[in-house]
N, C-alpha and C positions, 0 to 999 in steps of 0.2 A: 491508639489507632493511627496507622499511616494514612497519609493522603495519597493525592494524586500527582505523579510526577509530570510535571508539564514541558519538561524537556523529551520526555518519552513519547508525552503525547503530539508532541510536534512531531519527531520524527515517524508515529506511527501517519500522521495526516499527510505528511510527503510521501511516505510509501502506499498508502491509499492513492492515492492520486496517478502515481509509477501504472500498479495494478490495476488500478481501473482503468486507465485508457491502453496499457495492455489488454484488456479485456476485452474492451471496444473494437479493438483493432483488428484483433482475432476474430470476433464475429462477421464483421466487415472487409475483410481481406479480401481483396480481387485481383492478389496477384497471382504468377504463373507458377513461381517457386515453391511448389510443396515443402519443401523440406522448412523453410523459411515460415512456414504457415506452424507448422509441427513443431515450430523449436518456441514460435512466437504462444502457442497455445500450453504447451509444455511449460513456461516460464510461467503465464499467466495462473495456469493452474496450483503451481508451487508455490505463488506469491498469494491467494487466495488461503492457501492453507498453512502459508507463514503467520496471516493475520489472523485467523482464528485461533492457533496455537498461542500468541500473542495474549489476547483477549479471556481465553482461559488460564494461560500460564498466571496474566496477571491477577487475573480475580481470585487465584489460588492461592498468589503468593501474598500478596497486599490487603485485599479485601474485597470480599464477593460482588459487591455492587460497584466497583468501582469501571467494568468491561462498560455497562451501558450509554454513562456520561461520555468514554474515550469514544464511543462507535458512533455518538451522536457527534459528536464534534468532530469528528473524522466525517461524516455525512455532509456538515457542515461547510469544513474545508473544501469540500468539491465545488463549491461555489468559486472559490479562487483558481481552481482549474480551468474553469472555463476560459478567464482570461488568460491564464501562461497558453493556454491550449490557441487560440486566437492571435499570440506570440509570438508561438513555435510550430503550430500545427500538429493536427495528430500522429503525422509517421512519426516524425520527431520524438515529442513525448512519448512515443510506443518504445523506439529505437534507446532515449536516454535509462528506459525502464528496466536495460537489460542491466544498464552496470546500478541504476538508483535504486530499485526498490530492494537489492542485496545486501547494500551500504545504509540505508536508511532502517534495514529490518535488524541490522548491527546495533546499532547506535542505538534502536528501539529497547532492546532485551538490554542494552549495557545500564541504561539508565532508568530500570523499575528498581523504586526503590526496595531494599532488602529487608 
């Protein structure tokens, strides 16, 4: 039986963190710039269904139960959001989400184990 790759699940907790406060952002947006709203919700949405594809690919490929402990501990991780979030601020972390949670969702898939 494989285990759980803990390099994986780091980078899937950074990318969690990317999305969610894209997420947030999107909901909250009060800016003027539609188009900037559309790209910010358009991302968010993509990155939502990068992580579920994630979370299924791995439990397919490694071991069925293995999605639940990554998504708790990715729940988890949000706790340390709060502080970079406090750091940088939310536009910030919305705006670093566009280039992080792509590169994090890389690095994610690179490192389930086989």
């Amino acid at each position: 039986m494989q285990s759980i790759s803990w390099l994986s699940v780091f980078f899937y907790c950074l990318f969690g963190m990317f999305v969610y406060y894209q997420q947030l952002h999107a909901r909250s947006f009060r800016g003027s710039s539609k188009g900037f709203e559309t790209v910010l919700m358009l991302s968010a949405f993509c990155g939502t269904i990068t992580g579920l594809a994630y979370l299924i690919y791995y439990g397919w490929t490694v071991v069925w139960w293995a999605p639940i402990p990554i998504f708790a501990v990715g729940l988890l991780f949000t706790t340390v959001g709060v502080f970079v979030e406090r750091l940088l601020g939310l536009f910030a972390l919305s705006l670093l989400g566009f280039i992080g949670w792509p590169l994090c969702a890389i690095a994610m898939f690179k490192h389930i184990p086989n």
